[in-house]
C-alpha positions as a LaTeX table, in Angstrom:
\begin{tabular}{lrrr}
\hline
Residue & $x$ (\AA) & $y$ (\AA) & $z$ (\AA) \\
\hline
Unk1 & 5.05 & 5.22 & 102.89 \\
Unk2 & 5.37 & 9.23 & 102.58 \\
Unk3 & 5.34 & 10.63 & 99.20 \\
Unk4 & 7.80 & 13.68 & 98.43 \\
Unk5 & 7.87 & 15.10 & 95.38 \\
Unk6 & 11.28 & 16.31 & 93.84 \\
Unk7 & 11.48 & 18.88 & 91.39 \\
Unk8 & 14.84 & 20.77 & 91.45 \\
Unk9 & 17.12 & 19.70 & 88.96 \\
Unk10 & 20.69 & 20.94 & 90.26 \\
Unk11 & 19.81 & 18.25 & 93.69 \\
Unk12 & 19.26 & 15.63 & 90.79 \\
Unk13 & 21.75 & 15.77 & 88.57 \\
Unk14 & 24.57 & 16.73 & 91.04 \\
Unk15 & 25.85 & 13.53 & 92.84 \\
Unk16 & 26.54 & 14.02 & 96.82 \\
Unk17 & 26.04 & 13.39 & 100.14 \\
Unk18 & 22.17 & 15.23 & 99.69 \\
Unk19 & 21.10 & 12.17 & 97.74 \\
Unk20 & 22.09 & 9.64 & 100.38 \\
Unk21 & 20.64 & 11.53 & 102.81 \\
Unk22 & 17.66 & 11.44 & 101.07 \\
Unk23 & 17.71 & 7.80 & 100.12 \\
Unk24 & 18.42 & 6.74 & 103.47 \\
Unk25 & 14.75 & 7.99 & 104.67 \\
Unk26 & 12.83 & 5.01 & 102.74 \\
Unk27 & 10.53 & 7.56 & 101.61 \\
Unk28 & 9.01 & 7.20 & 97.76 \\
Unk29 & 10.49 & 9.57 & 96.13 \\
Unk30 & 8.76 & 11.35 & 92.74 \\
Unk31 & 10.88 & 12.99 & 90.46 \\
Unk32 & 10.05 & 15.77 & 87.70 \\
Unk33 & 12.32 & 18.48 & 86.15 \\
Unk34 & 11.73 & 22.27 & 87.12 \\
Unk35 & 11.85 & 25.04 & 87.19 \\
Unk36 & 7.48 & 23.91 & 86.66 \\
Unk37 & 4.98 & 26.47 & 85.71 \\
Unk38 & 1.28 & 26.04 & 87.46 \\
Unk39 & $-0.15$ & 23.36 & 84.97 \\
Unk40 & 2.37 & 21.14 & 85.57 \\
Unk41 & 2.84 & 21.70 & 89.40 \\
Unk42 & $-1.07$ & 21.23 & 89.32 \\
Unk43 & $-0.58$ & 17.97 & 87.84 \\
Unk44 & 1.68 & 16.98 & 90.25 \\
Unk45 & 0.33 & 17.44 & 93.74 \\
Unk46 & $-2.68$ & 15.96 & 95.61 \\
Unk47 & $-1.05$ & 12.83 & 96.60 \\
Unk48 & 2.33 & 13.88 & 97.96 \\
Unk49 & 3.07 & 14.27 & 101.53 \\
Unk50 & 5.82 & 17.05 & 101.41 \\
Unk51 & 8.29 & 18.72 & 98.76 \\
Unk52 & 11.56 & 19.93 & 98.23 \\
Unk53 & 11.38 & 22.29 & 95.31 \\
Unk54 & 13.27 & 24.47 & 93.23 \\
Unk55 & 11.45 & 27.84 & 91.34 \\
Unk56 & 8.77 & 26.24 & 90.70 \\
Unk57 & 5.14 & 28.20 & 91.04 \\
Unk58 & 2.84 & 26.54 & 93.63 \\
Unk59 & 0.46 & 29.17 & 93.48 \\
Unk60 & $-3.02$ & 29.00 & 96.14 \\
Unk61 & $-4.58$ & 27.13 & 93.31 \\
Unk62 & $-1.75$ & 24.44 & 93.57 \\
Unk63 & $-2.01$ & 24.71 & 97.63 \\
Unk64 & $-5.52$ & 24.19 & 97.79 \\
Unk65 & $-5.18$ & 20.67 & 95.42 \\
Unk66 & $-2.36$ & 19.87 & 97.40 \\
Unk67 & $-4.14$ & 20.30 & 100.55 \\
Unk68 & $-4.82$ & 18.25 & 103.18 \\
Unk69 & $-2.36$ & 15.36 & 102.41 \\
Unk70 & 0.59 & 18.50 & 101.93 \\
Unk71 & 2.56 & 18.70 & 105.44 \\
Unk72 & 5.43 & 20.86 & 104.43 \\
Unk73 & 7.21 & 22.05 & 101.51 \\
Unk74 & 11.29 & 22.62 & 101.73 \\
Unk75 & 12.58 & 25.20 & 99.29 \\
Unk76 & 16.20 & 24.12 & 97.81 \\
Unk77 & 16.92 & 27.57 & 97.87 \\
Unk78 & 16.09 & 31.07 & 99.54 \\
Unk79 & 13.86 & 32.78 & 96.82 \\
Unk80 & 10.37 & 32.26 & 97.94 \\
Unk81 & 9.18 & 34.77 & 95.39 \\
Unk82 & 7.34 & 31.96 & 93.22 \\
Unk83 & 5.65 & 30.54 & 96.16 \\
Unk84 & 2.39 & 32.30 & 97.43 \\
Unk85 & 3.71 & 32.82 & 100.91 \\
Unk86 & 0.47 & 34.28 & 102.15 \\
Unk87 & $-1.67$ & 30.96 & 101.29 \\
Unk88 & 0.87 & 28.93 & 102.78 \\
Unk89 & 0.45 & 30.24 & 106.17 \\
Unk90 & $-3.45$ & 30.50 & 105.59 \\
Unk91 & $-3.59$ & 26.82 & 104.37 \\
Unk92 & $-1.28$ & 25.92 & 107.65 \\
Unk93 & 2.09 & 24.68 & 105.08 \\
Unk94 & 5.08 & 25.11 & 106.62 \\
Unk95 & 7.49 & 26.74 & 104.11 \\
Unk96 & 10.88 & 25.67 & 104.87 \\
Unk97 & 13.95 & 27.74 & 103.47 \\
Unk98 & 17.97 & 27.12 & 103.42 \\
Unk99 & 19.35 & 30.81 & 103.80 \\
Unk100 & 23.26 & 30.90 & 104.57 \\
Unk101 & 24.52 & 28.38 & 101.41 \\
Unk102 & 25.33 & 29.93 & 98.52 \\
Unk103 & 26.95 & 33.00 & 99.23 \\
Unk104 & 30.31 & 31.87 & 98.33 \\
Unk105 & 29.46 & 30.57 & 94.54 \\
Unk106 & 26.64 & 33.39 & 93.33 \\
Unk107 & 29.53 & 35.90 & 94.07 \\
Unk108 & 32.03 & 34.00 & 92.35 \\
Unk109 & 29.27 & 33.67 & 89.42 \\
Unk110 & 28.65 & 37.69 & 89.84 \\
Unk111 & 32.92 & 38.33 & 88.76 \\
Unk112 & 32.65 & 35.51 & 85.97 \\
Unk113 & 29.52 & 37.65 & 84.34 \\
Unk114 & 31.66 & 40.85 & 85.16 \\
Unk115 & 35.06 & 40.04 & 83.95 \\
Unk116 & 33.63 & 38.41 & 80.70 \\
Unk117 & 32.06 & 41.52 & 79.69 \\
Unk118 & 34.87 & 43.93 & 80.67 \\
Unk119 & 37.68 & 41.34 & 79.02 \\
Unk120 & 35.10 & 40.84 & 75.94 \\
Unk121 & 35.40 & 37.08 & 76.52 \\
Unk122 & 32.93 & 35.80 & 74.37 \\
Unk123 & 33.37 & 37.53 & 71.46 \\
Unk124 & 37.84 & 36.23 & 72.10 \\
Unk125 & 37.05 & 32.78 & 72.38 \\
Unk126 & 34.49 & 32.85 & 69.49 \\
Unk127 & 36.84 & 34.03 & 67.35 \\
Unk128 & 39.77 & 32.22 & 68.17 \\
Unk129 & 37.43 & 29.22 & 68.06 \\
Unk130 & 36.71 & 30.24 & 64.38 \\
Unk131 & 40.39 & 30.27 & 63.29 \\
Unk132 & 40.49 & 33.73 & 63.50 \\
Unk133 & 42.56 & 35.95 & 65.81 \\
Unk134 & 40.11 & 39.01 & 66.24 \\
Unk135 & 40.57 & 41.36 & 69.59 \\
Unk136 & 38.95 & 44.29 & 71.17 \\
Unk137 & 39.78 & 46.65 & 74.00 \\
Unk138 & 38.50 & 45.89 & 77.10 \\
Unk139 & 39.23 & 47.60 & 80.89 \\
Unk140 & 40.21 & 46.94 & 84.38 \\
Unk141 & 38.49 & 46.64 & 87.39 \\
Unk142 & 40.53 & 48.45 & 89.15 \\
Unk143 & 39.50 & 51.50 & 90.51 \\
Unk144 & 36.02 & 51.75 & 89.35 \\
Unk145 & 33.48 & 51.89 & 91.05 \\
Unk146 & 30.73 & 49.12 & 91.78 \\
Unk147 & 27.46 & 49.91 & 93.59 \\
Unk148 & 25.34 & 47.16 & 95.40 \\
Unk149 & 21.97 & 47.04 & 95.94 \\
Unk150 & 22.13 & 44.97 & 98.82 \\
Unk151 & 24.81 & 44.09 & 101.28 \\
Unk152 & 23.18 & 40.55 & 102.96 \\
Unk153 & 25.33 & 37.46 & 102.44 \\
Unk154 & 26.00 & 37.52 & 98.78 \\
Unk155 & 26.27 & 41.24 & 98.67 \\
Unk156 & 28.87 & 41.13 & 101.32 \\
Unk157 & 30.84 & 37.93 & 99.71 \\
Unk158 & 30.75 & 40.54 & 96.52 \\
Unk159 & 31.99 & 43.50 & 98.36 \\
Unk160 & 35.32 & 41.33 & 100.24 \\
Unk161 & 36.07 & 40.41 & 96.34 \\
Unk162 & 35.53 & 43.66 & 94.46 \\
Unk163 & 38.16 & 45.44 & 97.26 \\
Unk164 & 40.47 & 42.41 & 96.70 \\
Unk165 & 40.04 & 43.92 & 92.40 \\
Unk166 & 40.89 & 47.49 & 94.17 \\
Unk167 & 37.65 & 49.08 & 93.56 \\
Unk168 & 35.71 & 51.07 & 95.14 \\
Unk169 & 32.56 & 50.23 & 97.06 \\
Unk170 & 29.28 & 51.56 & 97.41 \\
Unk171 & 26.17 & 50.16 & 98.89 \\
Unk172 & 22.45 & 50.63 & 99.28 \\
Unk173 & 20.27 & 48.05 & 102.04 \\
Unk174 & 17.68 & 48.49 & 104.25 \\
Unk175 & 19.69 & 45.76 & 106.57 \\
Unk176 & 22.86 & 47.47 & 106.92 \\
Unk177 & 25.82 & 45.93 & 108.74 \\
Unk178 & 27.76 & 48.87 & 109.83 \\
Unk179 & 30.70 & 46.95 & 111.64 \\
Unk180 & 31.26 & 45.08 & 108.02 \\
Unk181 & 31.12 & 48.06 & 106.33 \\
Unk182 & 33.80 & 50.07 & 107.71 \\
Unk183 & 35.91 & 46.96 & 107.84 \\
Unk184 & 35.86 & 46.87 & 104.08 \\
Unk185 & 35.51 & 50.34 & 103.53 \\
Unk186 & 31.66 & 50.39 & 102.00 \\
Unk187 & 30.24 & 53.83 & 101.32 \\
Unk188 & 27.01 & 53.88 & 102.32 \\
Unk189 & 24.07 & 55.29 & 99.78 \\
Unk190 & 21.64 & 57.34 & 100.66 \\
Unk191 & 19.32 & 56.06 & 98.11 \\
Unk192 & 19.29 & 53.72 & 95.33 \\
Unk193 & 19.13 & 57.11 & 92.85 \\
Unk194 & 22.15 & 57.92 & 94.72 \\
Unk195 & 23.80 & 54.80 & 93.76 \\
Unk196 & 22.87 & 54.82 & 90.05 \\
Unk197 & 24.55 & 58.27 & 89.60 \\
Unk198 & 27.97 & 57.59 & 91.51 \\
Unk199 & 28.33 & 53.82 & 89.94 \\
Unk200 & 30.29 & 51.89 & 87.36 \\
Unk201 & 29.11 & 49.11 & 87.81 \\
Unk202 & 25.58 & 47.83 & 89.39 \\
Unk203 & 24.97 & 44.58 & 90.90 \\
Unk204 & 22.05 & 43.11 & 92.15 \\
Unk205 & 21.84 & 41.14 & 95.30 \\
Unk206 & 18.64 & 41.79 & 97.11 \\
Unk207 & 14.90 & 40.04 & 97.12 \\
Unk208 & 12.33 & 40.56 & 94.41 \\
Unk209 & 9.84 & 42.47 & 96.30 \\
Unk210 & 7.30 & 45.30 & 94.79 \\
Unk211 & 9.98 & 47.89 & 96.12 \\
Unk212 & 12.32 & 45.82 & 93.64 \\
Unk213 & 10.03 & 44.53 & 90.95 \\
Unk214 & 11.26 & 47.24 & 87.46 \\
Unk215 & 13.87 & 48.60 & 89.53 \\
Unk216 & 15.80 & 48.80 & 86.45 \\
Unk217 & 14.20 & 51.03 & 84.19 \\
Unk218 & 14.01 & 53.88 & 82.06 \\
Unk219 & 13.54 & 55.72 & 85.38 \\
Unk220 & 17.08 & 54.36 & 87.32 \\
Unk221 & 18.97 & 53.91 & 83.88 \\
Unk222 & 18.57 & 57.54 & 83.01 \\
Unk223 & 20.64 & 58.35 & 86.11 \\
Unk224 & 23.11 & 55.97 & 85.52 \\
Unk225 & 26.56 & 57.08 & 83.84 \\
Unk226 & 27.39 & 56.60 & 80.20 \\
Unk227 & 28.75 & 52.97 & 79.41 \\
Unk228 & 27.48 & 51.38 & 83.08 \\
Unk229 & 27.98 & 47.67 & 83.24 \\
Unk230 & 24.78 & 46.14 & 84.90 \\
Unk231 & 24.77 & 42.80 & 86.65 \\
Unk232 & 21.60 & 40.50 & 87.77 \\
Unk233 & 21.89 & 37.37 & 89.84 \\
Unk234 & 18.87 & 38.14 & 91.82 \\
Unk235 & 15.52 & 38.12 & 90.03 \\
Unk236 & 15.09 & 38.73 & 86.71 \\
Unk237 & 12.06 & 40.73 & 87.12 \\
Unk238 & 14.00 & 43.25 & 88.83 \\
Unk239 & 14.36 & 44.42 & 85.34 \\
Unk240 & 12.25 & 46.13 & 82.54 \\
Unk241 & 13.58 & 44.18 & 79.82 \\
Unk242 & 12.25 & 46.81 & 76.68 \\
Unk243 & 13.52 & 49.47 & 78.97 \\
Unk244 & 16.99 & 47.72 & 79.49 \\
Unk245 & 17.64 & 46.52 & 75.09 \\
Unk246 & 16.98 & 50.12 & 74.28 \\
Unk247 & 19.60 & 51.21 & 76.82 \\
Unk248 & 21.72 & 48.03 & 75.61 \\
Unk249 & 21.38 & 48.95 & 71.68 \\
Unk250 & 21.71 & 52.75 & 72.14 \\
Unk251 & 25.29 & 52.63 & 74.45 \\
Unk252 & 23.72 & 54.26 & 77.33 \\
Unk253 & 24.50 & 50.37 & 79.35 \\
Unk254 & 27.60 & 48.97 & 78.16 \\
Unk255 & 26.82 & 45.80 & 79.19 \\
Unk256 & 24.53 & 43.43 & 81.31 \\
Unk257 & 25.50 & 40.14 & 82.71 \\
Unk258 & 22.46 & 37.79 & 84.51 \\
Unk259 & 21.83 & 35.02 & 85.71 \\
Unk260 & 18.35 & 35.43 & 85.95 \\
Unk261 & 15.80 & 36.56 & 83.21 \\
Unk262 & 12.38 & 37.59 & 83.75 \\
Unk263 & 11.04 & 34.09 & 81.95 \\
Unk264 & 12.75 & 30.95 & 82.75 \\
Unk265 & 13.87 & 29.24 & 80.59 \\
Unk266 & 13.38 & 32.05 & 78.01 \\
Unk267 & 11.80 & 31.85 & 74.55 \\
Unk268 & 14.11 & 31.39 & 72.15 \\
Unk269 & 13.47 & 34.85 & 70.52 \\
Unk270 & 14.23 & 36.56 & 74.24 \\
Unk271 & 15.70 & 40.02 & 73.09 \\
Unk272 & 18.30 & 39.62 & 75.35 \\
Unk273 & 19.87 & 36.49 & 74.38 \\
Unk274 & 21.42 & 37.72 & 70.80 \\
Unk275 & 22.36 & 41.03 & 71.89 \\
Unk276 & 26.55 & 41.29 & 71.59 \\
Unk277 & 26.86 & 42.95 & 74.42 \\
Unk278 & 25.06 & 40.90 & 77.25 \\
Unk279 & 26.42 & 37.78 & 78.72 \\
Unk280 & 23.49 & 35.32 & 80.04 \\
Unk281 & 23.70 & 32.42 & 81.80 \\
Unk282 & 20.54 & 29.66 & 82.62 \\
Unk283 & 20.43 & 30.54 & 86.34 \\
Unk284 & 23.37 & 28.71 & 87.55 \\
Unk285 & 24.61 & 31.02 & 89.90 \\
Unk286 & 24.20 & 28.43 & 92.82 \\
Unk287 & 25.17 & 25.52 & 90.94 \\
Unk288 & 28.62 & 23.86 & 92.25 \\
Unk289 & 29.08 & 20.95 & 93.80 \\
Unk290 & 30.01 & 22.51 & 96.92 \\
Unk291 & 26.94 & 24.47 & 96.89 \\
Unk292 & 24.61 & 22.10 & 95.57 \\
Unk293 & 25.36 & 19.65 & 98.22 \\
Unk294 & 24.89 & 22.71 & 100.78 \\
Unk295 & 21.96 & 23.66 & 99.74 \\
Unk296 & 20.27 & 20.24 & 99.17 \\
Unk297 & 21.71 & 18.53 & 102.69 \\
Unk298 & 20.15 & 21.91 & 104.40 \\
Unk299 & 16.95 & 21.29 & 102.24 \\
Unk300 & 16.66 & 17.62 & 103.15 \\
Unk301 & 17.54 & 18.12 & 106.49 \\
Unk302 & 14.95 & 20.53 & 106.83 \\
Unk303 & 12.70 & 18.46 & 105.57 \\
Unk304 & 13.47 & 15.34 & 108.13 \\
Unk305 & 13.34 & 17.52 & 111.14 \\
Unk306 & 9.93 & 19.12 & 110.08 \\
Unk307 & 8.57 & 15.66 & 109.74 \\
Unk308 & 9.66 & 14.22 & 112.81 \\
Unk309 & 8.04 & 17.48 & 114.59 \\
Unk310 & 11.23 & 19.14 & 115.35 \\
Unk311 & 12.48 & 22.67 & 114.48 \\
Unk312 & 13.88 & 22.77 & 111.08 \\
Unk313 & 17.08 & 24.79 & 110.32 \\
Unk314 & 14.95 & 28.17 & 108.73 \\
Unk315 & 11.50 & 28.35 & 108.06 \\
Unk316 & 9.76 & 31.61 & 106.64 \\
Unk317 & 6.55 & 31.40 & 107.90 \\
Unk318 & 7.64 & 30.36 & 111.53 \\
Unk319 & 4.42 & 30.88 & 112.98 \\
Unk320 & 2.90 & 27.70 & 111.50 \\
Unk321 & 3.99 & 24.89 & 113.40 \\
Unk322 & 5.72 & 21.83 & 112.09 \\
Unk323 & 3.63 & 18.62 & 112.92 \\
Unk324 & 4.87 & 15.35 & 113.50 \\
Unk325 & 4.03 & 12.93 & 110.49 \\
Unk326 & 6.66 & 10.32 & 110.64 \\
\hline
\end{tabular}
């Protein structure tokens, strides 16, 4: 009987047509709770024939254990920044992805972060939940303007709801859909510099890369205007946190809503948790039912077909071929 190891907690704890799917194959299924860091995904592999994980890190070191009873790994997901990449495709893994899923909900998530820190949300239901009946000024969306770095799927699902607000749109990408674009009137940036300066509001939507690793630093934030609200549900190391609480404490950055933090789940003395004026959330961008159940069917499914030698829906290293195991 195959062995798949199961580490992603929303696929879990979400009920849905995924886990049927999944039941239905026979296979043994062995459960553990991620996001895992590399001891524990260490302890984990060796005798499991395939896995559908979450952000875990499965490093070479975790590879080479895994190796040669491994056939394919299915991310629940489309960050493959936690997975060495390279020593999949060395090691012969295929690295299965499920690109196309979650659009719809991390943009949602992106105006929830957005119109809780320009509303003051938390600090109007904490005090109203105190007995008291304390309120601050907050501002519309409408008219500013909110700069995207990135315009793929989720930067595009932003883009269709921030003109919907009436704001304006700006946009920096190295893919660039031009025909979107001027149907929903995108200004395109020159640079990312470019971006900073003419911006309200920056959101994040594009991969953690080293173009993208610190792209928000003392660098970027010194171009940025007075009072810009910054949003993350990308990567969290897309970030210089120090560089970011200074900005934060001094005024310079108004606010900062994520998703995402550069350590998951954070210590509990993360200088960005207690600050008044951030709103964090524990990476649940992606997590609705709808989505969920996207995302895990497309993960399972992937999964099945890679197993039974057939093309899976996305792969990211498509020059390793899938081999028939079952």
């Amino acid at each position: 009987m195959l062995r798949v190891l199961l580490t992603t907690t929303s696929f879990q704890d979400t009920p849905g047509p995924h886990q049927d799917l999944l039941a239905s194959t026979g296979w043994e299924i062995i459960r553990a709770r991620g996001p895992l860091d590399e001891a524990a995904t260490l302890a984990l592999v060796g005798d499991i024939d395939a896995y559908i994980c979450g952000d875990d890190l499965i490093t070479r070191r975790v590879l080479e254990k895994a190796r040669p009873r491994l056939q394919v790994i299915s991310k629940y997901g489309i960050g493959v920044d936690k997975i060495d990449v390279q020593a999949c495709t060395a090691l012969g893994i295929p690295l299965l992805f499920t690109p196309g899923v979650n659009h719809t909900t991390v943009a949602e998530h992106t105006f929830l972060l957005l119109l809780s820190l320009q509303k003051h949300l938390l600090f109007h239901t904490d005090s109203t939940r105190a007995g008291g009946w304390k309120r601050q000024t907050g501002h519309e969306l409408y008219g500013k303007t909110i700069g995207l770095v990135g315009l793929g799927r989720i930067g595009q699902e932003v883009a269709i709801r921030a003109r919907a607000f009436g704001m304006n749109v700006i946009g920096f990408g190295h893919h660039w859909d031009d025909a979107f674009a001027a149907t929903h009137g995108i200004t395109r940036a020159a640079t990312t510099d470019a971006l900073f300066a003419q911006a309200d509001i920056v959101s994040l939507h594009t991969k953690l890369t080293p173009e993208t690793r610190g792209l928000i630093g003392a660098r970027s934030l010194a171009l940025m205007k007075q009072g810009v609200i910054i949003l993350n549900c990308a990567r969290g190391e897309m970030v210089v946190t120090a560089d970011l609480v200074t900005a934060l404490k001094s005024g310079r950055v108004a606010g900062y809503g994520a998703d995402v933090l550069d350590q998951e789940p954070p210590p509990a003395d993360h200088p960005l948790l207690k600050l008044p004026n951030c709103v964090i959330t524990p990476h649940i961008g992606s997590r609705t039912s709808e989505s969920v159940a996207r995302q895990a069917t497309a993960a399972v499914t992937n999964l099945i077909l890679a197993l039974k030698g057939e093309q899976p829906l996305a792969q990211v290293n498509p020059e390793v071929p899938v081999r028939r195991v079952v």
